[in-house]
C-alpha positions, -999 to +999 in steps of 0.1 A: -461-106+392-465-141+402-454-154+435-424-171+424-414-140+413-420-126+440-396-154+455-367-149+433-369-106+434-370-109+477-346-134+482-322-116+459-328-085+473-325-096+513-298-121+506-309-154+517-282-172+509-263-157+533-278-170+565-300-198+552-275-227+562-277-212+595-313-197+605-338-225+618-368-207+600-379-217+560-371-188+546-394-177+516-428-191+502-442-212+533-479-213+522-489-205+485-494-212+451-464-202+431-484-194+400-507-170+416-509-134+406-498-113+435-522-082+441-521-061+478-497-076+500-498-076+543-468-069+565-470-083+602-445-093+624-458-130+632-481-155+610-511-156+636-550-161+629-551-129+639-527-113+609-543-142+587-579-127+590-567-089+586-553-098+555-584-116+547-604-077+553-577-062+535-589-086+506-552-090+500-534-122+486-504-128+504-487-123+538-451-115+545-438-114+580-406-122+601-420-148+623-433-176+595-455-210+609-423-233+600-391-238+617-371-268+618-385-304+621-413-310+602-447-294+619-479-319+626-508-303+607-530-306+638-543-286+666-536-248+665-512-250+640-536-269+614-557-244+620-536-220+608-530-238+578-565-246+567-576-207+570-547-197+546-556-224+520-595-219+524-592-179+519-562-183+492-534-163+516-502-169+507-480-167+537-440-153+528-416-158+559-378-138+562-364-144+595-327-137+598-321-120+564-343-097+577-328-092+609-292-084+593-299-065+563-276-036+558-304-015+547-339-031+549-330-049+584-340-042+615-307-034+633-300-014+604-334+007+607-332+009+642-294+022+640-302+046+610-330+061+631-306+066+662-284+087+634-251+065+644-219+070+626-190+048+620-217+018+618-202-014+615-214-053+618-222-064+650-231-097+670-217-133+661-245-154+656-236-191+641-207-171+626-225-144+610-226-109+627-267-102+624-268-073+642-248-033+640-230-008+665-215+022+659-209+061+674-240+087+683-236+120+662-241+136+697-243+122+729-275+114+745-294+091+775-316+065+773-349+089+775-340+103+744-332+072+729-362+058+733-383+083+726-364+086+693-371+049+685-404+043+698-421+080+708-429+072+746-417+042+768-442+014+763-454-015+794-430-036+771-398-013+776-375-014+802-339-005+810-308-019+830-289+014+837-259+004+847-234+025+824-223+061+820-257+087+820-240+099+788-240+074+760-216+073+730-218+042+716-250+018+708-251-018+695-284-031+689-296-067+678-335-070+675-354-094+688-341-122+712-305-117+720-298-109+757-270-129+761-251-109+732-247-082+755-215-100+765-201-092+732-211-052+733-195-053+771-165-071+755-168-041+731-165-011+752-206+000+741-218+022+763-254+008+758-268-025+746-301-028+726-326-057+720-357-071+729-358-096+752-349-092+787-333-121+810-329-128+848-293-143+833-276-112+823-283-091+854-252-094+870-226-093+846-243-061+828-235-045+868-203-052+872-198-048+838-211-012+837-232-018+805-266-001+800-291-022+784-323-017+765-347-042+767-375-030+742-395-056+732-391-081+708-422-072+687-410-037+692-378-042+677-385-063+649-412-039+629-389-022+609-377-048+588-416-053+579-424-017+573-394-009+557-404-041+529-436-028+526-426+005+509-402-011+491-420-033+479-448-004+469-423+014+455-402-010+434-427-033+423-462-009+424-479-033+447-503-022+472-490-033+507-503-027+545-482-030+575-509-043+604-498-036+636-505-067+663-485-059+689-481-086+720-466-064+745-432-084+746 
């Protein structure tokens, strides 16, 4: 398979053109030749050095992760970033970036991963964001607290997790969006959720998740937004028999 096939089969299957007018990253092939064969393919969350240079040991040929290199205004080839560039043209990495379609993916997305492993029921769309709801909520099978939450999602609480607990002990109802949306939580208080999951915590929200009553989960942004990866990965193995690795780089946020 070449990589422009590779193009056409992902954007298909993650539905691009659903939230490319509207998400600031360039969604798709941001580094590559779109001739080259694809062999063993890398998952990461971020384009880094340090996810370019694993792939490099892996002695695999291209990169796909949720954070790309390119958003928005055109980037100056210089510095840090140039760096970047040069080691993936050197070494022959193609770098694939899916931001937002892989945020609100009914079943490859994060929110969708992170709800299906919380077992919710009665899961709908969740979380206006430019006028597309990106993110799920629905109803636990049973009810549960924020321990076993957690631990259902991530094993143990991490240095990157914390917690406002400022609704009921017993939760019923979860909305999550991944990644950086802690401002949304005024849509799950406006709602009724009984707790509020994302990734990035802010000073801002505070006060009106108290007098609200909201719990909120702040887990990480990197935390929340592996699934999408690793969930690509196998399909990717599994539809199109390619090899694939998911590297873990955590950054503790």
């Amino acid at each position: 398979m070449r990589l422009a096939d590779f193009d056409r089969w992902a954007r298909e299957r993650l539905e691009f053109s659903e939230v490319d007018s509207v998400d600031g990253s360039l969604n798709g092939v941001q580094v590559g030749d779109m001739n080259a064969e694809l062999g063993k393919m890398t998952f990461a969350v971020d384009a880094c050095l340090d996810s370019f240079q694993r792939t490099k040991q892996e002695d695999a040929q291209t990169l796909f992760v949720h954070h790309g290199l390119l958003w928005g205004p055109a980037l100056r080839l210089v510095g840090v970033a140039g760096e970047r560039i040069r080691f993936l043209m050197k070494n022959n990495i193609a770098l694939y970036a899916c931001h937002l379609p892989l945020d609100r993916h009914s079943l490859l997305g994060n929110n969708a991963q992170i709800v299906s492993r919380l077992d919710l029921r009665n899961i709908e769309p969740f979380g206006v964001y430019r006028g597309r709801k990106i993110g799920y909520k629905g109803l636990l099978s049973e009810p549960s607290n924020l321990e076993r939450v957690v631990e259902r999602l991530f094993g143990t609480w991490g240095d990157g997790i914390n917690a406002l607990r400022f609704g009921p002990a017993e939760i019923h109802s979860i909305a999550v969006i991944s990644g950086g949306a802690p401002y949304e939580v005024s849509q799950a208080i406006s709602e009724g959720m009984d707790l509020y999951i994302t990734g990035d915590a802010s000073h801002g929200i505070y006060h009106e998740c108290r007098e609200a009553g909201i719990n909120v989960l702040f887990a990480g942004h990197y935390l929340t937004e592996i699934f999408g990866v690793k969930a690509m990965a196998e399909l990717v193995t599994q539809e199109l028999n390619i090899e694939s690795v998911f590297l873990d780089i955590p950054t503790g946020y």
